[in-house]
C-alpha positions in Angstrom: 3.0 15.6 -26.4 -0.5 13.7 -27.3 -3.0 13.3 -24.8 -2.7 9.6 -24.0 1.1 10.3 -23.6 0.3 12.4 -21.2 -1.9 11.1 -19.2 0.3 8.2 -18.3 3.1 10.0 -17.9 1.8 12.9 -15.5 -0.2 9.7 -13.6 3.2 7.9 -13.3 5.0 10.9 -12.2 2.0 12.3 -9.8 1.3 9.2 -8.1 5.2 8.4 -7.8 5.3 11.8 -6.0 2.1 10.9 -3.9 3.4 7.6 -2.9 6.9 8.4 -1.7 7.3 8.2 2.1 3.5 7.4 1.9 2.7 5.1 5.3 1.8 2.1 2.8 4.8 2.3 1.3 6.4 1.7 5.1 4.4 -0.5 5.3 5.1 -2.8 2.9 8.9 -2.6 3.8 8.2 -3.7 7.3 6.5 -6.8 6.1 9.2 -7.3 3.4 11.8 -6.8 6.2 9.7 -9.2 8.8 9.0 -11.7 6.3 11.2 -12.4 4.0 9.0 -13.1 1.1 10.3 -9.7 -1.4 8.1 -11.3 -4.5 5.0 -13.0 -2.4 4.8 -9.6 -0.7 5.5 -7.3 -4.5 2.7 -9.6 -6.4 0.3 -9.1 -3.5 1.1 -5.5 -3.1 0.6 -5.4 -7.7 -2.8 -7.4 -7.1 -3.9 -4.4 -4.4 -2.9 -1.8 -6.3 -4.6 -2.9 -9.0 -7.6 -3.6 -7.1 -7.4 0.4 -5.8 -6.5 2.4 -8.6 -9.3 0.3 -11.0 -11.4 1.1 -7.9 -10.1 4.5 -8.5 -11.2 4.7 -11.9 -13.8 3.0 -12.0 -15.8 4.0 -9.3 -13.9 6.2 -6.7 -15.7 9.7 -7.1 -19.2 6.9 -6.4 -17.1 5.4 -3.1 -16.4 9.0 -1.8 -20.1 10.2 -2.0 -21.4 6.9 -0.2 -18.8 6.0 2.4 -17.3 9.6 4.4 -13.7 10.4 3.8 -13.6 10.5 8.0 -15.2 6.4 8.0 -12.4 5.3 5.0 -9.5 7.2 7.3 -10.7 5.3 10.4 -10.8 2.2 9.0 -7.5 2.1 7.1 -6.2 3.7 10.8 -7.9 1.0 12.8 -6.1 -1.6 10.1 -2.6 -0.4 10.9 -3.3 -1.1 14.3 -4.5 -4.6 14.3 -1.8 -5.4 11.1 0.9 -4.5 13.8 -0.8 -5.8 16.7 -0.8 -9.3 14.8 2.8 -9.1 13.7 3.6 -9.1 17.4 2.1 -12.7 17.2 3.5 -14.1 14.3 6.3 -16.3 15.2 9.0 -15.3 12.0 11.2 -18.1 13.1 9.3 -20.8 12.3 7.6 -19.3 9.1 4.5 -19.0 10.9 3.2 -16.0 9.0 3.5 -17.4 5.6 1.5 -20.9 6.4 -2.4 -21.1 7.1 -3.1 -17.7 6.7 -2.9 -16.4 2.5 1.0 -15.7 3.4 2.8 -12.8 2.6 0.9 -12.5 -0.9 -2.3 -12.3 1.0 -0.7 -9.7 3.6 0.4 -7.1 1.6 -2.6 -7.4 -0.9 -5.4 -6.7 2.5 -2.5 -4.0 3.2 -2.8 -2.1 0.0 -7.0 -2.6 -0.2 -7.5 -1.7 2.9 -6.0 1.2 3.9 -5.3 3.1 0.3 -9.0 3.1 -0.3 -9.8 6.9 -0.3 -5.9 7.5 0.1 -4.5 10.2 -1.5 -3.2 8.3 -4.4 -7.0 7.0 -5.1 -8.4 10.5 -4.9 -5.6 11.9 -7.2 -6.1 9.0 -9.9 -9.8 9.4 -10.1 -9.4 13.4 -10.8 -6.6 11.8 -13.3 -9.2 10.1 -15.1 -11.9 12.8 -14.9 -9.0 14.7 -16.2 -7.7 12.7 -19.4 -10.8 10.7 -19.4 -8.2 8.0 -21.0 -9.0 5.3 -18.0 -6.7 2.6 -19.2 -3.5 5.1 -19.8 -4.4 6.8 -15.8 -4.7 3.2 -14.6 -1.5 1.8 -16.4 0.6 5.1 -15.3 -1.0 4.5 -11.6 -0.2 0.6 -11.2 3.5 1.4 -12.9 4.5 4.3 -10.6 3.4 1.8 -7.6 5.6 -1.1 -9.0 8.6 1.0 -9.2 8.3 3.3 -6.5 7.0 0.6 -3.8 9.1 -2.3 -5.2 12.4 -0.3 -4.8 11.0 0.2 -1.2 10.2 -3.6 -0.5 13.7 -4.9 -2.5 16.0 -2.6 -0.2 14.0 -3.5 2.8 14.2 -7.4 2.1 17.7 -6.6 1.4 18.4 -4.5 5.0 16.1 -7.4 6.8 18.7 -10.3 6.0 21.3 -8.6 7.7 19.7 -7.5 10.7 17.9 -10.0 13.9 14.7 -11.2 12.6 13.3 -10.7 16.1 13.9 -7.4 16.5 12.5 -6.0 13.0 9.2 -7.9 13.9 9.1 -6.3 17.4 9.7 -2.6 15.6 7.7 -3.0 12.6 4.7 -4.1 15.2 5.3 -1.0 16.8 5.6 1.4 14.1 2.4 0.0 12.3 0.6 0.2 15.6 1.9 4.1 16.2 1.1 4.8 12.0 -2.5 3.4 12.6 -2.9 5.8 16.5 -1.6 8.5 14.7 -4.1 7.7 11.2 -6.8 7.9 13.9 -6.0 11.0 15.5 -5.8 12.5 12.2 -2.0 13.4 11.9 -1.3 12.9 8.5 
């Protein structure tokens, strides 16, 4: 196998492996349950992803030598929380969350900047591209294991959402991101 084969593939299939069950990825199937909006919420969660893994890169081994591992965990912690303390405000109903505010586009893409900025995946796709020094193949293999494996998540989760009370999957997803951001604080992985 050549090297540029290579380096996308073991990106694709390391990041894939990092992201599954990954808290972002619930994430992103609350919204898409909550909301409604499967493609708003995929194309903002693509444009955040490819925000973080060019960050990742580009830049990432300069981010983790200014800003503390410790300060990037609290902050993407302290983001869960406030994400699910204002889904307990968004009035789903009435398509509340989707007007005024950047929508479900603009949701998921904060989602994804904010909290997977020194994440895991980030730190595993800059020592990717120390690795292979091939930055477009590492980026590429990154952003595609992300479309697949969190797309998957948010299509069966906009799928599960239709059949079951609106209400209710706003009320738990609240809850859930609000417990995922406590326990982020805390430092339970």
């Amino acid at each position: 196998m050549d090297l540029a084969t290579e380096a996308f593939a073991v990106t694709l299939l390391t990041i894939a492996a990092a992201e599954f069950a990954d808290k972002t990825q619930l994430g992103l199937m609350l919204l898409a349950a909550s909301l409604r909006k499967p493609a708003a919420i995929f194309f903002g969660m693509i444009a955040g992803y490819a925000v973080v893994a060019g960050a990742g890169v580009a830049v990432g081994q300069v981010l983790l030598t200014v800003v503390p591992l410790s300060v990037l965990t609290t902050i993407s912690g302290l983001i869960f929380v406030v994400v699910g303390l204002l889904m307990l405000r968004i009035d789903v109903q009435n398509d509340v969350a989707t007007k005024g505010s950047g929508g479900p586009f603009r949701t998921a893409l904060l989602l994804i900047v904010l909290t997977e900025m020194g994440d895991k995946t980030q730190i595993v796709t800059v020592a990717l591209a120390v690795r292979f020094a091939q930055p477009l193949l590492v980026f590429t293999g990154a952003l595609v294991a992300f479309a697949v494996i969190d797309g998957l998540s948010i299509m069966l989760a906009s799928t599960l959402g239709k059949r079951l009370p609106t209400e209710r999957i706003r009320r738990v997803s609240a809850i859930i991101f609000i417990v995922l951001g406590i326990l982020t604080l805390i430092g339970f992985p």
